[in-house]
C-alpha positions, 0 to 999 in steps of 0.5 A: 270513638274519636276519629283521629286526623293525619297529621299532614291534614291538620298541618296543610289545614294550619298553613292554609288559615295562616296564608289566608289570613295573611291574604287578607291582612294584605288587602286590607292594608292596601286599600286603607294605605296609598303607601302600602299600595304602592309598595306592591303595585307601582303602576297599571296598565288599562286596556280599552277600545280606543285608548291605552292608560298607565295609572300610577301610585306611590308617594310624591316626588321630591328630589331632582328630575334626572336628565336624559338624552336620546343619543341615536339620533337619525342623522341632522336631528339636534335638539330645540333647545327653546321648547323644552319643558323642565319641571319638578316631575316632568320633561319634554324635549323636541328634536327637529332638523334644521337642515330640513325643517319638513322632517317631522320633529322627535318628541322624547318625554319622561315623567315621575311615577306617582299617585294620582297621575297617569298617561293615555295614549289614544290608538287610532290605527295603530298596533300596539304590542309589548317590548323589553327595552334595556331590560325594562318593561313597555310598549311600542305603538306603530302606525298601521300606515307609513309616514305616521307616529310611531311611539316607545313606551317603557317604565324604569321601576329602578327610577320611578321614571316613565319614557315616551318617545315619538317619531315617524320611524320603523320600528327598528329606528325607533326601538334604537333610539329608545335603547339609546336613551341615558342620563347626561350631566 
C-alpha cells in the first residue's frame, strides 16, 4: 500500500525547499555583486582587542557633501575656519577657544558611507558602549581618566553619512553636542 502523507507535511516540506532556495539565491547574489551587498548590509561593526573597525559598502558617492554643524558648542568654542577639510567624500572641522587657547580643541567629522573605506578607532583605556543618538545607531567612547578624549560615533543610514566627534567632555556634554549636530546652508 502506498503510505500517504498529511497535507501540512507536504506544504511545510514546499515552503521549507522555497526559503532555501531563496536563502541561497540571496547569498550568492551577494558575493558575486558589491551592489546587491550593499543593499543588504551597508556597514559592519568589528570588534578586536585593541581597536574597534567600521567597514563599509556600497556604491561611490557622487553628489555634494552636505554641511553640518555642531550647534551646542561649550561656551567661547568657535570654529577654526583655516583648518577645515572639505572633500568630495569627507569633512573635518576644529573647534578651539581663542579666548583660552589651553582648552583643548573639539574635532567634528564626517565621512560618506562607501565601498572600500572604513574607520578604526584605537581603545587604549577607553570604555566603549553602544547609543542611540536622534534615532540613529553609534558608539560612544569615554576615557577611563578624567581630562581625556571622549569620542561620539553614529551612522545616519538615511544619508550614508558617518559622524565622529571628539572632545575632552562628559558624556552628558558630549552626547549634547552630538544631538546638536545638523545641516547649515
Amino acid at each position: 500500500k502506498a503510505k500517504t502523507r498529511p497535507m501540512w507535511k507536504t506544504v511545510l516540506q514546499r515552503v521549507a525547499i522555497f526559503f532555501v532556495i531563496c536563502s541561497l539565491s540571496l547569498g550568492s547574489i551577494m558575493v558575486v555583486s558589491p551592489t546587491a551587498r550593499a543593499i543588504v548590509v551597508r556597514w559592519v561593526v568589528e570588534w578586536y582587542e585593541s581597536h574597534v573597525v567600521f567597514r563599509f559598502s556600497g556604491e561611490q558617492n557622487t553628489t555634494a557633501m552636505p554641511k553640518y554643524k555642531v550647534y551646542a558648542l561649550p561656551e567661547g568654542y568657535i570654529e577654526k575656519t583655516d583648518c577645515a577639510t572639505i572633500e568630495q567624500n569627507y569633512v573635518a572641522v576644529i573647534y578651539e577657544n581663542p579666548e583660552e587657547p589651553e582648552l583643548p580643541p573639539i574635532y567634528f567629522d564626517y565621512t560618506f558611507m562607501q565601498e572600500g573605506s572604513a574607520i578604526d578607532f584605537v581603545l587604549i583605556d577607553e570604555t566603549a558602549k553602544q547609543i542611540t543618538l536622534n534615532g540613529m545607531k553609534g558608539y560612544i567612547l569615554l576615557p577611563k581618566e578624567l581630562g581625556e578624549m571622549a569620542t561620539v560615533s553614529w551612522i545616519d543610514e538615511t544619508s550614508n553619512i558617518q559622524f565622529c566627534l571628539d572632545a575632552v567632555l562628559s558624556e552628558t556634554e558630549i552626547l549634547a553636542m552630538a544631538r546638536s549636530v545638523s545641516t547649515f546652508k
